[in-house]
C-alpha positions in Angstrom: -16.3 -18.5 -32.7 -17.0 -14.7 -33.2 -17.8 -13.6 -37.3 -14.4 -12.7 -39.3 -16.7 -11.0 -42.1 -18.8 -7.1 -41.7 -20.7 -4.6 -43.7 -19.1 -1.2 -44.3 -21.2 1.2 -42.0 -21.2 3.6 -44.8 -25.0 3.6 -46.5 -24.1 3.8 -50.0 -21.5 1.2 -49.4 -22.3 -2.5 -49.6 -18.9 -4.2 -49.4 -18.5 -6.8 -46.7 -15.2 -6.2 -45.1 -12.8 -9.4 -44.2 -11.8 -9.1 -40.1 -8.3 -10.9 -41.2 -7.5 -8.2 -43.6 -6.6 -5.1 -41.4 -5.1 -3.1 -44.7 -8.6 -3.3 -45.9 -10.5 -1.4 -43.3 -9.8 1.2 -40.8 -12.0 0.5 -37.0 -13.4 3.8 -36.1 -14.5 3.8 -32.8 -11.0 5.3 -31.3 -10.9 8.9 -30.4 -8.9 9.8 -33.4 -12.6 9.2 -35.5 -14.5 11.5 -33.9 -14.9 14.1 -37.0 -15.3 10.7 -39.0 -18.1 9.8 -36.6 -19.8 12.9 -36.5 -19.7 13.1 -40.5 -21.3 9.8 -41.1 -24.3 11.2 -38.1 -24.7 14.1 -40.0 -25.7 12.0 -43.0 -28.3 10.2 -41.1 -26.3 7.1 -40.1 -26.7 5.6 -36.8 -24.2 3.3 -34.9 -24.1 2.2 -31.1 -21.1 4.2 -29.5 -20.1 1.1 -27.5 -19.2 -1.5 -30.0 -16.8 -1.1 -32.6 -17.4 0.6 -35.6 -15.8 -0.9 -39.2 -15.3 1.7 -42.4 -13.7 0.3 -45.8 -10.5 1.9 -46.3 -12.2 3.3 -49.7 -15.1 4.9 -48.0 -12.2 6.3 -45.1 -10.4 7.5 -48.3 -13.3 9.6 -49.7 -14.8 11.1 -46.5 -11.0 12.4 -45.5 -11.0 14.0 -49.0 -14.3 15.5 -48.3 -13.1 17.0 -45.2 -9.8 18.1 -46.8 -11.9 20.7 -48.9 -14.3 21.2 -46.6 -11.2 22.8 -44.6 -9.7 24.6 -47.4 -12.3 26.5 -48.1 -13.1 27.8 -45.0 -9.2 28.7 -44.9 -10.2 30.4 -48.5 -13.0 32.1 -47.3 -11.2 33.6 -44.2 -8.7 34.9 -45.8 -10.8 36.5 -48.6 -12.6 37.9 -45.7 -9.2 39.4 -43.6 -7.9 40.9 -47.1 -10.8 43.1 -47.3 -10.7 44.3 -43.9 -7.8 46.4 -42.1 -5.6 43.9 -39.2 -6.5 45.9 -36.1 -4.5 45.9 -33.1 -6.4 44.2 -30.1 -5.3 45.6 -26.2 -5.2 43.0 -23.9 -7.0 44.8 -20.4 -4.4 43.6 -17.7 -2.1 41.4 -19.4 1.4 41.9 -20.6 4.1 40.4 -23.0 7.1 39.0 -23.1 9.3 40.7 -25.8 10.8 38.2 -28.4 14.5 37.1 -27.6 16.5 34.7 -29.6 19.4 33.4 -27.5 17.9 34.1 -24.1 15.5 31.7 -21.8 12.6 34.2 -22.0 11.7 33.4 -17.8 14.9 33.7 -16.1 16.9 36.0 -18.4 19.8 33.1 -18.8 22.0 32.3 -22.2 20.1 29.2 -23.2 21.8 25.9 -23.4 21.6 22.6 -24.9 18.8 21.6 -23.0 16.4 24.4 -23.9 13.6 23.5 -25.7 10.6 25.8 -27.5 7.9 26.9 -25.7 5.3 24.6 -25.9 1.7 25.6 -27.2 0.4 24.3 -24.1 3.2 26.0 -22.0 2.4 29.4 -23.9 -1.4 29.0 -22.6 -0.2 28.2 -19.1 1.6 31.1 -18.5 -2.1 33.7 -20.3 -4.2 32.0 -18.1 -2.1 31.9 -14.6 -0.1 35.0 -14.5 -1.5 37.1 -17.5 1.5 37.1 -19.6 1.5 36.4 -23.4 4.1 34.9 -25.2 5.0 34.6 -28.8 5.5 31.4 -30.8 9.0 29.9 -31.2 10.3 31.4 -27.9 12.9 29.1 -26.3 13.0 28.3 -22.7 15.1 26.4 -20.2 13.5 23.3 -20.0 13.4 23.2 -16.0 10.6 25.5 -16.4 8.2 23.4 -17.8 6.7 19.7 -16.7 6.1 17.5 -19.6 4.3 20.2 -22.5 2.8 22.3 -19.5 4.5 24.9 -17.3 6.2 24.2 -14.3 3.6 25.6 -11.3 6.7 26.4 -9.3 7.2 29.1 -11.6 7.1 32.9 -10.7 6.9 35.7 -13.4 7.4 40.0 -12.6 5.1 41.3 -15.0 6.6 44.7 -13.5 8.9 44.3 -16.5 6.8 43.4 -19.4 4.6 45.8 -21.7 0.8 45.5 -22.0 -0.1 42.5 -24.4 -1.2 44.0 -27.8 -2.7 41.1 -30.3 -3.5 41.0 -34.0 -6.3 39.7 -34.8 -5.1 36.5 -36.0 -3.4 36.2 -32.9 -6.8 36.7 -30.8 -7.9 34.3 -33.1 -5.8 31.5 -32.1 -5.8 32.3 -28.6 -9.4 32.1 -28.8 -9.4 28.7 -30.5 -6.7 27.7 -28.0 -8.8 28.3 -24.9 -11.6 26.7 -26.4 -9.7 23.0 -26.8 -8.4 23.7 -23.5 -11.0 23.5 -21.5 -12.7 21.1 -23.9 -10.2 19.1 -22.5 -10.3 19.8 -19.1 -13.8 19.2 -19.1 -13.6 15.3 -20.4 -10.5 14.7 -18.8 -10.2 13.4 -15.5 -6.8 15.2 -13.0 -6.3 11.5 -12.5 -4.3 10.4 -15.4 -1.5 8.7 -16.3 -0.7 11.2 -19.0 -1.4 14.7 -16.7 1.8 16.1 -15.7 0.3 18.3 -12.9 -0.7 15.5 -11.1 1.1 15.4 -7.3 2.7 12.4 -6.9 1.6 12.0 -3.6 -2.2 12.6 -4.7 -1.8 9.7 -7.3 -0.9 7.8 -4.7 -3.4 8.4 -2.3 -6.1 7.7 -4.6 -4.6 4.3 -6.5 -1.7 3.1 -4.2 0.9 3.2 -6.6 3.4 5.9 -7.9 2.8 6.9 -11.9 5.9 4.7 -12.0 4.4 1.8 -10.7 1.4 2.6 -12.9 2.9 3.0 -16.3 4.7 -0.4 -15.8 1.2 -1.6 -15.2 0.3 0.3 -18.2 2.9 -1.5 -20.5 1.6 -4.9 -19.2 -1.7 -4.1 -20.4 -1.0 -2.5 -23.9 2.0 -5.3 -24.8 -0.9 -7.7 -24.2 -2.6 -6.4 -26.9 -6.3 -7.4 -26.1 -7.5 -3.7 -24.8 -7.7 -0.8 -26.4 -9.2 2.5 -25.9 -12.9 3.1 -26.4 -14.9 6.3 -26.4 -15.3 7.0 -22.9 -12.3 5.9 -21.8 -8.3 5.5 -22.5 -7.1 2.0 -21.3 -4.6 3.8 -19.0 -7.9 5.5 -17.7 -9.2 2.2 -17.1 -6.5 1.3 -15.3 -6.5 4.1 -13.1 -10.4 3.0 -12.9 -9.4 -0.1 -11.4 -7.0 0.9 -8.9 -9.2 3.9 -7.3 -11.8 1.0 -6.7 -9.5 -1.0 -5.3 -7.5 1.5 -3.0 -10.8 3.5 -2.0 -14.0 1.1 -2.5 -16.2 4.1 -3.7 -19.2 2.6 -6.0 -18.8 2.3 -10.0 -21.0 5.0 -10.7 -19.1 7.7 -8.0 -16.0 6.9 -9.9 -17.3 7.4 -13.5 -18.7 11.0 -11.9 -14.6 11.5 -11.0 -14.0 10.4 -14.0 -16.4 12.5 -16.0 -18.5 10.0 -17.4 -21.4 11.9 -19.4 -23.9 9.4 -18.8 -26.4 8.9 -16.3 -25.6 7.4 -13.3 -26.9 3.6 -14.3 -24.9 3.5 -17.3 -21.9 5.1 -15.9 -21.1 2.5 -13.4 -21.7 -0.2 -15.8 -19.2 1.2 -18.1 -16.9 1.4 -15.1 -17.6 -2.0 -13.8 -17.1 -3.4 -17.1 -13.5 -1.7 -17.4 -12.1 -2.8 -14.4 -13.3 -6.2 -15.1 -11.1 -6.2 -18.5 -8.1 -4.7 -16.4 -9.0 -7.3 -14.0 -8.5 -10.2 -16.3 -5.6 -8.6 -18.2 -3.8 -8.3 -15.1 -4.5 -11.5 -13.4 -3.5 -13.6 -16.7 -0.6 -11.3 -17.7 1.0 -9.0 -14.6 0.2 -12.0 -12.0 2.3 -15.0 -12.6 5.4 -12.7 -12.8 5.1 -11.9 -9.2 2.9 -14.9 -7.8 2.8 -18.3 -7.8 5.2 -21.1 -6.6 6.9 -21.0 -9.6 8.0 -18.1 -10.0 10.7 -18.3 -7.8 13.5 -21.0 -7.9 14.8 -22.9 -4.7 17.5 -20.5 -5.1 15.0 -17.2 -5.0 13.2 -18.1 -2.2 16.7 -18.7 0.2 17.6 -15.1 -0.9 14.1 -13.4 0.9 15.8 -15.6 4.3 16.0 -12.9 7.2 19.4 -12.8 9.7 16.9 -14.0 12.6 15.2 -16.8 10.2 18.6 -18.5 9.0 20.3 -17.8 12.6 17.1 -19.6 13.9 16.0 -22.3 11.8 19.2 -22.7 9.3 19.4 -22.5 5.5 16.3 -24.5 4.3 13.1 -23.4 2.2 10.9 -21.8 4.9 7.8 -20.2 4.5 5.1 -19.2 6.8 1.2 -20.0 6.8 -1.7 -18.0 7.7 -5.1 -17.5 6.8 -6.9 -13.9 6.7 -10.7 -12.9 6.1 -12.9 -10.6 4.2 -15.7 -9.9 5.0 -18.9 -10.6 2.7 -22.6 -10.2 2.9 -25.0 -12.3 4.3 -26.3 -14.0 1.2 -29.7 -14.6 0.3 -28.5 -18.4 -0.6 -29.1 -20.6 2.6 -25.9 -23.1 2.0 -23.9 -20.4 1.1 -25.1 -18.2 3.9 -24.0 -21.6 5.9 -21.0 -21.9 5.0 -19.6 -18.4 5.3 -20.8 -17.5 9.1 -18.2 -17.7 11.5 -19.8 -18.7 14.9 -16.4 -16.8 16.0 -16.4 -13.5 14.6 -20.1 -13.4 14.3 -20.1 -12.5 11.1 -20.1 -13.5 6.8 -16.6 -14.0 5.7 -14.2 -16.1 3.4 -10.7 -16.9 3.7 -7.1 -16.7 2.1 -4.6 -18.4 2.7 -1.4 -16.5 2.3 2.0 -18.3 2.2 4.7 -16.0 2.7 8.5 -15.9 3.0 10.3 -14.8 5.6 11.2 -11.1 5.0 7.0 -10.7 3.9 7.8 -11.6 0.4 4.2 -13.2 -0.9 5.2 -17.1 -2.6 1.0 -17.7 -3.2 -2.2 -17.0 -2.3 -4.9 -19.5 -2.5 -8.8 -19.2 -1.8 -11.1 -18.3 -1.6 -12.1 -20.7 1.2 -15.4 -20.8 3.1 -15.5 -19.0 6.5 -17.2 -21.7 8.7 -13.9 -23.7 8.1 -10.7 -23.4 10.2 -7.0 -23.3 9.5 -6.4 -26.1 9.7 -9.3 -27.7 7.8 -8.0 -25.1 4.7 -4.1 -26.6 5.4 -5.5 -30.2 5.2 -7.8 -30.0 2.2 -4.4 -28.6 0.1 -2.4 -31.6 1.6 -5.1 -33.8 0.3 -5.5 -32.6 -3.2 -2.6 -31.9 -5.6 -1.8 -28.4 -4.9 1.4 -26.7 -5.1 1.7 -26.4 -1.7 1.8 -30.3 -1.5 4.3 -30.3 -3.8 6.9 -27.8 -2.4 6.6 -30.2 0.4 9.5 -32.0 0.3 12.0 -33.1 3.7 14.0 -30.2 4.3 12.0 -27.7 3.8 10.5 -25.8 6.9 6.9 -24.6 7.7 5.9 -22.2 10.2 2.3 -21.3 11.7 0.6 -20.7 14.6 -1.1 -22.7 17.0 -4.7 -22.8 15.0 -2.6 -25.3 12.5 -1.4 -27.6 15.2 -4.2 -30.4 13.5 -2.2 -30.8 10.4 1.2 -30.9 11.8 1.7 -34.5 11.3 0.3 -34.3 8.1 3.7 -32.0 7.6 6.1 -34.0 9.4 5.2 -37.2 7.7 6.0 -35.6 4.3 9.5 -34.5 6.3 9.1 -31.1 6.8 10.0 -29.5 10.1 7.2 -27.1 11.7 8.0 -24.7 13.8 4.8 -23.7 16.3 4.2 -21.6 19.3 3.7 -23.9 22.2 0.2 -24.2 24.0 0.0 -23.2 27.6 0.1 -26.3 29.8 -0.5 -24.6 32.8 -0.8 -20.8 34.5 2.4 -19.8 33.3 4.7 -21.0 30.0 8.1 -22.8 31.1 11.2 -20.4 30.3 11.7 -23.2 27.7 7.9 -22.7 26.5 8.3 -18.7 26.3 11.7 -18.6 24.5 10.9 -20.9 22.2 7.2 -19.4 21.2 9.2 -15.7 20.8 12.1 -17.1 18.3 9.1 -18.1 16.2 6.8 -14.7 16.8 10.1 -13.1 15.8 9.7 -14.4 12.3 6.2 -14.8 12.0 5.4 -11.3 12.5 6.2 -10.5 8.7 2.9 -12.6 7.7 1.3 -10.5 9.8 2.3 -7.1 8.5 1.6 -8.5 4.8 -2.0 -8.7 6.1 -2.2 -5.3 7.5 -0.4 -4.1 4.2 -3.1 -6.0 2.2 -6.3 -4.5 3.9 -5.1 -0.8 3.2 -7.1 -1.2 0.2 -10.5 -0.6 1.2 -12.0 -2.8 -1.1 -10.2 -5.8 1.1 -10.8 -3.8 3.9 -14.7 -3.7 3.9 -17.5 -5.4 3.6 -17.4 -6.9 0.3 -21.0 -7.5 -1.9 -22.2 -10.5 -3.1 -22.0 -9.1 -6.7 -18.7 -8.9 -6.0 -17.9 -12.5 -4.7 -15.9 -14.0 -7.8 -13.8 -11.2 -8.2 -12.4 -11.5 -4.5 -9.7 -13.8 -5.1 -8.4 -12.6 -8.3 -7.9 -8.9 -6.8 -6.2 -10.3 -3.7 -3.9 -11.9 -6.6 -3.5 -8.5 -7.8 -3.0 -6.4 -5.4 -0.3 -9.0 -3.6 1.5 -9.3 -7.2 1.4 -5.2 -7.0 2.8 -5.4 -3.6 5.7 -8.0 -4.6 6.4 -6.0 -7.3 7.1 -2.4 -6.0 7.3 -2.3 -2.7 9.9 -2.8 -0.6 10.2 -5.9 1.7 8.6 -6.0 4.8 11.7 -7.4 6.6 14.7 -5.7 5.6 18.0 -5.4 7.7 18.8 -1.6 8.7 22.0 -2.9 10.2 23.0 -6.2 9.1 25.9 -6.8 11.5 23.8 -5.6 14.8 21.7 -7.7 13.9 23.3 -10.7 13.4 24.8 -10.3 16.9 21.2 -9.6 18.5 19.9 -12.8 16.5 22.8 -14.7 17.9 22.1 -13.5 21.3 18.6 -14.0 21.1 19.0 -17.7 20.3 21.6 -18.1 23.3 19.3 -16.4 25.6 16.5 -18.7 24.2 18.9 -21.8 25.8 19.2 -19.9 29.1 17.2 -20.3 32.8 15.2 -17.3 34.3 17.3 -17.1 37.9 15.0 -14.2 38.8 12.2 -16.3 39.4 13.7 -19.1 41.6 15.3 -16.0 44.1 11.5 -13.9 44.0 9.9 -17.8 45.4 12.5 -17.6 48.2 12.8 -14.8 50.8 13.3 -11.6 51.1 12.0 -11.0 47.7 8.4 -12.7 47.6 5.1 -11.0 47.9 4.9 -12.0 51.6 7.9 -9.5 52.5 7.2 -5.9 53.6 8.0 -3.6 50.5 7.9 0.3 50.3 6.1 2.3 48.1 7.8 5.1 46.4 6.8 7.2 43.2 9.0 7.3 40.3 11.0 10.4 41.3 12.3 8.6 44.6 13.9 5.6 42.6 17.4 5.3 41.2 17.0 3.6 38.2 19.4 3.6 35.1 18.4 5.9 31.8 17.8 4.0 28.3 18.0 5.5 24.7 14.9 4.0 22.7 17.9 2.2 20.4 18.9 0.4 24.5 15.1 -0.6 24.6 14.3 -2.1 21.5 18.1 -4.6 21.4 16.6 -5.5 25.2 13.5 -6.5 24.0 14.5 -7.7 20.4 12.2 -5.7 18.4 9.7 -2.7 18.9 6.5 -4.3 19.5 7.1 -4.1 23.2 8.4 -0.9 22.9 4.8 0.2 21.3 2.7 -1.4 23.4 4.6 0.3 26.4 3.5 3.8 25.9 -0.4 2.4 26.1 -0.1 0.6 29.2 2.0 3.4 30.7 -0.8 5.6 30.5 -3.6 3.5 32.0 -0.9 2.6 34.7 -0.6 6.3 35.8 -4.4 6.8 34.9 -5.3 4.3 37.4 -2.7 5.9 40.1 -3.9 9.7 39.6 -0.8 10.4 37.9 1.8 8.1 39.7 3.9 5.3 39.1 3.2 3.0 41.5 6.4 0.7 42.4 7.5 -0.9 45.3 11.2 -1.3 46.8 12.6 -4.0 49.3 15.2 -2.2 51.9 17.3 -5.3 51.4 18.8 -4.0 47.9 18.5 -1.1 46.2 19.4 -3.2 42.9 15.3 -4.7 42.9 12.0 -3.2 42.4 8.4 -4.5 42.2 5.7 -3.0 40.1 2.1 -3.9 40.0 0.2 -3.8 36.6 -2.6 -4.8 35.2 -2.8 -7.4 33.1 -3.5 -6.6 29.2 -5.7 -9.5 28.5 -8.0 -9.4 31.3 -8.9 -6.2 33.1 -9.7 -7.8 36.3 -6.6 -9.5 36.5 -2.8 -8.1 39.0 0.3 -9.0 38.4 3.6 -8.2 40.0 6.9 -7.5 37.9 10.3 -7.8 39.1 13.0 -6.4 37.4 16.9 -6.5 38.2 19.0 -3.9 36.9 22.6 -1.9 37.7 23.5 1.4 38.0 27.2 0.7 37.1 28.5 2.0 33.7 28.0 -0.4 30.7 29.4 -0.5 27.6 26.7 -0.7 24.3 25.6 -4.4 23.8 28.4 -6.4 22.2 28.9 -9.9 21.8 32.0 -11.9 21.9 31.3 -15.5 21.8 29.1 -18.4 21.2 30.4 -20.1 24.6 30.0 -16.5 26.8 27.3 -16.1 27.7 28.1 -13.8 30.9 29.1 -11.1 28.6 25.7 -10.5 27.2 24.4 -9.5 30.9 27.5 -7.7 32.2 26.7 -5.0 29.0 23.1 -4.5 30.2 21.7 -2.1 32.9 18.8 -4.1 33.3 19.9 -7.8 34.5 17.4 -9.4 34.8 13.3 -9.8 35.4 10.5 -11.9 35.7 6.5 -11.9 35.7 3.4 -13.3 36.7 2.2 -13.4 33.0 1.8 -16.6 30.8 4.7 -15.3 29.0 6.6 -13.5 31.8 9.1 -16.4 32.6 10.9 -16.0 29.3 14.4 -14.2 29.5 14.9 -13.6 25.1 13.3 -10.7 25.5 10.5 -8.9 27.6 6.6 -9.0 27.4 4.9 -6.1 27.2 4.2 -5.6 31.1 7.7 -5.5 32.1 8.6 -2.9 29.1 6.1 -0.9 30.0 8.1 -0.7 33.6 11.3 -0.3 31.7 10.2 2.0 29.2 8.5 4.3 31.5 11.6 4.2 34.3 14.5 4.3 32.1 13.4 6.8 29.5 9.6 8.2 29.2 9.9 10.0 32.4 13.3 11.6 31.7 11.6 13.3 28.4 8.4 14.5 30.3 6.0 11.8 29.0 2.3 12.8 29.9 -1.1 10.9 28.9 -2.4 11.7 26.0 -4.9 14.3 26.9 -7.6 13.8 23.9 -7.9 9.9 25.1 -8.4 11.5 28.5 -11.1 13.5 27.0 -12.3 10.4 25.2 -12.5 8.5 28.7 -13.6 11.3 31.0 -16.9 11.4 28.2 -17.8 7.6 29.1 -17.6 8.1 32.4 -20.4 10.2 32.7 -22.1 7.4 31.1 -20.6 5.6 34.5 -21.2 7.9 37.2 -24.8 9.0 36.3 
């Protein structure tokens, strides 16, 4: 239990001051000290900077008195001194003045209103040093023209209409003693800070991640907790600041103490650092954290209300969340069972694992870790099922869990405690059923927010890279962090542009999911198989009908496809010198063909067929639950198939038959070309090739 009893630190003092008793002593180490500080130095007495400093209130008392007349009689002295001596008029070389005026804004010329304030000191300082003008105390200003105490940089001045600045001495005086503090300040101040109006908002959030609002709400966690406060070398919203520019840009301790302006030597500046992000660390995680983190924090009630259209329309109105694990990498340790247990024989590499458990619109329920990389998914699933966790006990029949296939090993484990799990299937066989495919896309349709939490996450280059070993216990608590910070200001990762569109596209998707691929039973059979004599035609011979992007992403449910089509457009025509390659029968001009290869295996050909109209459709609709013929007739493109694993599936394309799409019904009606720097890039490793 730390000592509740200290000496004065003033020499000719020896009372022992009482901790409990705060109206009996005043702690000295803040800031507001320094003269104090450099008072008691000048009388020989030595103290360590970094701990905290105790002065009886008695001793406080006397040295403020002593510094009382120590001021008045330089005050005395100075103006014994002016008295004697005629107030000269000092010329200002190149500046000018703005005369005095009482009931006009002294920038724009306006009557002043309510909301005009006085010019600020630091305002008045502003406007010498950045546009040479000098203005006189007590001048009144609109206050649009200033940010915070400090002029507005926006602002413009036409010193065309001023006079040349002509100072009294007194005035010189100040302005002299004002330029001094000034850059005094400047000089221990670092631009990133909570409290710098000049700050971009933008720059602020390049460095930390967060906007200055998201920061001083931070900033109000921290100081309501009470247990930091600020110290010599830094303000706690300084430390948090600290904290966050490690976190968002991984830079070592001692690089930011040198943005910081640390005046210490390298060693001991990042040890101060370290040691502040470590107390904004522990604030954080035992005060910010459980607000936005943790299974309970929500209720049964909260979590239904982060349900997506396409999750409820899907899998109904029960709890859901989602499962995955992600992985940071870590150094290889000098420990051999540690070094053991976090290689991956899969990634090659040192690593531990989190396991996030999300909700469906990307909204983080928990995080728990870390876990050791040599173990799988489902290993991490099963030990939490095994122990009492809160993920055991949110387990309860009703409730819905969704993964991927890496957790298929502790599916029963799920079902047995009632909960229904929703997986992609495993191919059986060359190609998924239509069955297979619709039902593995219903479930990547919702999944895909875990994902984009984990690509959200690893923007912060601490997650991002390759973590030390010195750094190993604080991994999990700043994941905490950081996923609390996400919760807690930004916006959900699933969030419905149009709710009624997409209610209609989830209700299609989940008809179409029921539905047979027709397509593929007619290409087996004649005149459409590979065995029939085609025609080759580039893309300007074929009729085919024109798409807006809006078309293309309700055909293919989403824009992933859309995304991936632009790529394998361009290795398409890259491959064909420039042409699309596509292949008509003579028996219909309703059918084409199109070979492309596959994106998983570059040795690997398939053939697409796609079905399509050039009638006049009306924009997607849908009518019924029971009609399912309307959703086709209010298509251009009817129908397709594909040699894929995932080809056969009719809710929705793969990738390789939007690329056909995309490129056919829209790229090459707005002049879509390769990207001529990743030609560049190519055309330089082929030399490596051809020589």
């Amino acid at each position: 239990m730390p000592s509740t009893r200290c000496s004065c630190i003033a020499k000719e003092c020896a009372k022992t001051i009482d901790l409990t008793k705060s109206n009996t002593f005043r702690e000295i180490s803040t800031p507001a000290y320094e003269w104090l500080r450099d008072r008691l130095e000048s009388k020989g007495i030595t103290f360590n900077n970094d701990n905290l400093i105790y002065l009886c209130k008695a001793c406080e008392a006397k040295y403020r008195r002593e510094e009382k007349q120590i001021d008045e009689e330089n005050e005395r002295v100075f103006k014994d001194s002016t008295l004697s001596v005629p107030n000269p008029i000092i010329p200002a070389q190149k500046c000018f003045q703005i005369p005095m005026q009482v009931n006009f804004c002294c920038f724009c010329q306006n009557h002043l209103a309510k909301s005009s304030v006085f010019l600020p000191s630091e305002a008045r300082l502003d406007l010498f040093v950045e546009h040479d003008v000098y203005v006189y105390a007590r001048q009144k200003c609109c206050g649009s023209h200033l940010k915070g105490t400090r002029l507005n940089p926006d602002i413009t001045t036409d010193t065309r209409q001023y006079e040349p600045t002509m100072l009294t001495i007194e005035e010189a005086s100040y302005l002299i003693f004002q330029l001094k503090n000034d850059i005094k300040n400047k000089r221990n101040r670092s631009l990133l800070s909570l409290d710098n109006p000049l700050i971009d908002e933008e720059d602020l959030k390049s460095w930390t991640g967060w906007k200055k609002s998201d920061l001083q709400t931070m900033y109000t966690t921290i100081s309501d907790s009470k247990v930091m406060r600020d110290s010599k070398h830094r303000s706690v919203a300084d430390a948090l600041i600290l904290y966050w520019v490690k976190m968002k840009t991984n830079l070592s301790y001692s690089q930011i103490g040198t943005l910081f302006n640390y005046d210490l030597s390298a060693e001991d500046r990042g040890k101060r650092v370290s040691e502040s992000c470590d107390a904004v660390m522990n604030i954080l995680l035992q005060h910010f954290v459980p607000k936005f983190l943790g299974f309970n924090h929500l209720t049964p009630q909260q979590i239904q209300s982060h349900d997506t259209i396409y999750s409820k329309m899907f899998f109904g109105d029960g709890n859901k969340i989602m499962l995955d694990a992600t992985y940071l990498f870590i150094n290889k340790s000098g420990d051999n069972v540690l070094q053991k247990k976090t290689y991956s024989g899969q990634k090659k590499k040192h690593y531990v694992k989190t396991l996030s458990e999300t909700l469906s619109d990307g909204y983080v329920l928990a995080v728990e870790g870390p876990f050791p990389g040599s173990k799988n998914d489902a290993q991490i699933t099963e030990y939490l099922l095994e122990n009492d966790t809160e993920l055991r006990k949110w387990c309860q029949p009703g409730n819905c869990v969704i993964f991927d296939r890496g957790f298929d090993r502790v599916r029963e484990l799920f079902e047995q405690m009632g909960v229904d799990c929703k997986m992609p299937t495993f191919l059986k066989s060359k190609q998924h059923s239509v069955e297979e495919a619709n039902h593995t896309r219903l479930i990547t349709k919702i999944r895909c927010s875990i994902e984009m939490y984990h690509g959200r996450l690893k923007k912060f280059q601490f997650l991002y890279q390759t973590i030390p070993n010195s750094l190993f216990e604080k991994i999990v608590p700043c994941v905490k962090i950081i996923t609390a910070a996400l919760n807690a200001f930004r916006p959900p990762l699933i969030k419905p542009i149009d709710p009624e569109k997409e209610e209609k596209l989830a209700k299609i998707m989940k008809i179409r999911a029921q539905s047979v691929n027709t397509l593929k039973e007619r290409v087996l059979e004649r005149p459409f198989n590979s065995r029939c004599k085609w025609e080759k035609l580039d893309e300007t011979q074929i009729d085919f009908p024109q798409m807006t992007e809006d078309q293309l992403r309700d055909l293919c449910f989403g824009v992933y496809q859309i995304k991936q089509a632009k790529t394998y457009s361009e290795a398409h025509l890259n491959k064909n010198d420039g042409d699309y390659e596509v292949e008509v029968i003579k028996e219909t001009d309703t059918l084409i063909r199109c070979k492309i290869d596959s994106r998983h295996s570059g040795s690997t050909q398939y053939c697409c067929w796609i079905e399509f109209t050039m009638d006049e459709v009306e924009p997607l609709e849908f009518e019924s639950d029971d009609e399912d013929e309307t959703l086709d007739e209010n298509q251009p493109i009817k129908s397709w198939y594909y040699q894929c694993p995932a080809g056969e599936r009719t809710c929705g394309c793969c990738a390789h038959v939007a690329c056909v799409i995309w490129y056919l019904a829209y790229a090459r009606h707005h002049q879509f070309r390769p990207s001529a720097y990743k030609q560049r890039y190519r055309e330089s490793l082929l030399i490596m090739d051809t020589s």
